[in-house]
Backbone bond lengths (Angstrom), bond angles and torsions (degrees), N, CA, C in turn:
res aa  C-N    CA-C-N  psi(-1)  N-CA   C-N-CA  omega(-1)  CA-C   N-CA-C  phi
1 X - - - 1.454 - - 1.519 108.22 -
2 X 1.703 113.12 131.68 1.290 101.95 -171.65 1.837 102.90 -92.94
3 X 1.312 101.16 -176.71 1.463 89.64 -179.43 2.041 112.55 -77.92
4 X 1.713 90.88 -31.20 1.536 73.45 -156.49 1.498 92.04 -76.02
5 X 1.232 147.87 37.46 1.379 140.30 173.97 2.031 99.34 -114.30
6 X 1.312 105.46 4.60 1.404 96.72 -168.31 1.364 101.14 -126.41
7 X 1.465 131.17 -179.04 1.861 130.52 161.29 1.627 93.50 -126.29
8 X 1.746 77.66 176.97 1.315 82.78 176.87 1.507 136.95 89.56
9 X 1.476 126.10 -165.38 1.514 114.44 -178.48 2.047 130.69 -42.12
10 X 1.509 96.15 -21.29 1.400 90.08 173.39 1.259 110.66 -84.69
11 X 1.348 158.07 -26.48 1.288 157.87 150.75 1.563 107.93 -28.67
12 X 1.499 118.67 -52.70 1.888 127.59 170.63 1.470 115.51 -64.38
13 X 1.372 98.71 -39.40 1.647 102.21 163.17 1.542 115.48 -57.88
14 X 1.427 112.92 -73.89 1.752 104.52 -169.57 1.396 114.32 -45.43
15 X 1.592 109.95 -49.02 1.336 110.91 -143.59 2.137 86.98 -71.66
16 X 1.474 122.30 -32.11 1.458 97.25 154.55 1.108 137.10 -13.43
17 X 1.826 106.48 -82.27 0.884 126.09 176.76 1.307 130.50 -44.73
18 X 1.112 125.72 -21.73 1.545 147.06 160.42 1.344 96.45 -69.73
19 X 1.134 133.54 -113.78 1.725 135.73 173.16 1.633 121.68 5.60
20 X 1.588 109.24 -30.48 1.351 137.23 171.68 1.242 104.97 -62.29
21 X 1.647 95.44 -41.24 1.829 102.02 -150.06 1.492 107.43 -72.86
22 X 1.472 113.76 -167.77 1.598 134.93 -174.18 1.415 104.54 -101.10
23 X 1.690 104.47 5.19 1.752 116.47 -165.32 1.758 90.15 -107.69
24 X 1.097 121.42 -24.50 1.607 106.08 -176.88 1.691 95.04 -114.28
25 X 1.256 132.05 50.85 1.220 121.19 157.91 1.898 108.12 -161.80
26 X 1.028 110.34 -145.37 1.775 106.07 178.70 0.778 137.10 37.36
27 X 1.394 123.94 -122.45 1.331 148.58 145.08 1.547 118.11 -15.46
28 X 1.697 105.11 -40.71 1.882 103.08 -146.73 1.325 61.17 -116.54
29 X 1.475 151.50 24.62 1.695 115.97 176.07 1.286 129.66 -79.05
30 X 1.548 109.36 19.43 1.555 112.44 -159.53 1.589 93.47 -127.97
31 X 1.330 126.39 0.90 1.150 121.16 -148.13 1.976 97.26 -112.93
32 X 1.205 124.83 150.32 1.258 101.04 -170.03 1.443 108.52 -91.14
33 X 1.714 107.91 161.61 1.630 118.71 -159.94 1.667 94.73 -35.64
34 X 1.378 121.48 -73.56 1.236 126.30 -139.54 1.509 102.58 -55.45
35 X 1.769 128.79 -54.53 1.372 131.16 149.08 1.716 110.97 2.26
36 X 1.540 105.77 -56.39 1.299 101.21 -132.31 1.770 75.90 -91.10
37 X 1.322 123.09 -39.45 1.336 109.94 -176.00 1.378 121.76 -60.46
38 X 1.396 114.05 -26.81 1.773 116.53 172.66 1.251 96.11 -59.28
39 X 1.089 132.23 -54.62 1.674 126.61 -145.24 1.666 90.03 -84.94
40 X 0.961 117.58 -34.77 1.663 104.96 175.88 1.587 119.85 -60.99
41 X 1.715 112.46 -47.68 1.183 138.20 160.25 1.360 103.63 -31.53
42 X 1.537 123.66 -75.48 1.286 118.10 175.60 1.100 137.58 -54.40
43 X 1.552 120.36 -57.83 1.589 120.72 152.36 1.468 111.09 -9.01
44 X 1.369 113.74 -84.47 1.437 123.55 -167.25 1.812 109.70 -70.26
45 X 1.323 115.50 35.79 1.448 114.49 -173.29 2.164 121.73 21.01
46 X 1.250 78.43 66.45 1.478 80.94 -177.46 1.791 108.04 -131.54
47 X 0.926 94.66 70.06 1.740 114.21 -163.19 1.465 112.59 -71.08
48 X 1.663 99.14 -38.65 1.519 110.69 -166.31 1.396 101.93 -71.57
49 X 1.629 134.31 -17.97 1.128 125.66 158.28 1.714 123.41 -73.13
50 X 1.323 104.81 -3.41 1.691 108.74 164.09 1.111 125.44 -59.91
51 X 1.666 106.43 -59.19 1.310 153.72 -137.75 2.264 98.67 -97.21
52 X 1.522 81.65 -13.70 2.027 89.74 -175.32 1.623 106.00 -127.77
53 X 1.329 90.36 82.72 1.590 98.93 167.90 1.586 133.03 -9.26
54 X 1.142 95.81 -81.67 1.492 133.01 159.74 1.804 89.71 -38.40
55 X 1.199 131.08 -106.20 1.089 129.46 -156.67 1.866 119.12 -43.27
56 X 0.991 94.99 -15.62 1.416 108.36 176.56 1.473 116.56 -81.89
57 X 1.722 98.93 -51.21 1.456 79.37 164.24 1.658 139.13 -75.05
58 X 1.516 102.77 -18.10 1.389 94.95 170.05 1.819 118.27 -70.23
59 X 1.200 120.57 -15.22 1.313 112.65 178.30 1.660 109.77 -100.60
60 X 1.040 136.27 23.59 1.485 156.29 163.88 1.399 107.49 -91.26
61 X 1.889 105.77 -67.59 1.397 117.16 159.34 1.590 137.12 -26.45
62 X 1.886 96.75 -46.07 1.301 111.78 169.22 1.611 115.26 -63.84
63 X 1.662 100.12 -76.64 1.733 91.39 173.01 1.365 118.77 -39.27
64 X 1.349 137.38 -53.05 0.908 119.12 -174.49 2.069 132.78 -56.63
65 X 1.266 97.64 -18.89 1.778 123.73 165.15 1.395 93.59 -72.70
66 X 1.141 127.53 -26.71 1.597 126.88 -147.78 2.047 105.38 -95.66
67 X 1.458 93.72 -22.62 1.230 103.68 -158.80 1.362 110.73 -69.52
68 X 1.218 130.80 -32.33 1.519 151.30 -159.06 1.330 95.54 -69.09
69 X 1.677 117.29 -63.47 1.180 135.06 -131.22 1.687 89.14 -105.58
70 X 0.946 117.16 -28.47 1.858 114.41 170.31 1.507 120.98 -83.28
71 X 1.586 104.76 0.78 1.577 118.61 -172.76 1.355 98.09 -104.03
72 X 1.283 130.38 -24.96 1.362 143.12 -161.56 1.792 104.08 -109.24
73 X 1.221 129.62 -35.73 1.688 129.10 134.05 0.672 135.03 -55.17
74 X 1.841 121.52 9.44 1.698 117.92 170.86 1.636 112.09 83.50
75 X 1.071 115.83 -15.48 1.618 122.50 -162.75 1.966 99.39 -75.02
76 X 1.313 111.38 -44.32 1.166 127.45 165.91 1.483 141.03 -78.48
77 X 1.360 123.49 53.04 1.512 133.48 -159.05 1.490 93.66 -56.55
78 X 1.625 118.80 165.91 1.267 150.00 136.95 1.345 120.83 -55.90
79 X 1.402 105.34 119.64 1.689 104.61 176.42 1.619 93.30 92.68
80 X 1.562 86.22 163.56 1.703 104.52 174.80 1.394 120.02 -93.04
81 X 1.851 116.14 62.10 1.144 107.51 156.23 1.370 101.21 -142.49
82 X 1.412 118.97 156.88 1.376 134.33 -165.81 1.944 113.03 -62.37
């Protein structure tokens, strides 16, 4: 089951996994969110969430809920280093 065909907990899952990534910090920290989610999107061949509006925005939506609470676990430093 892909995500953008589903709701719900897998949308909180990826967009983690993104927030996890080397795509929401470093390198990409200058770049704006949505940037950084295509290029993550792509990396991980997950296109069909490009390509689905709708599904895109709910997992944008997510990271962005996601952001607070992954900044406050340390997962999310200040500044552009990992």
């Amino acid at each position: 089951m892909s995500v953008a065909s589903s709701g719900g907990p897998e949308y909180d899952e990826l967009s983690w996994k993104f927030l996890n990534s080397e795509f929401a910090r470093g390198t990409y920290a200058n770049w704006p969110i949505e940037r950084r989610l295509d290029a993550y999107l792509r990396h991980h061949e997950l296109s069909e969430l490009l390509n689905d509006g709708t599904a895109y925005r709910r997992l944008l939506d997510s990271v962005m809920d996601n952001i607070g609470p992954a900044h406050r676990l340390g997962i999310l430093g200040l500044g552009g280093t990992p």
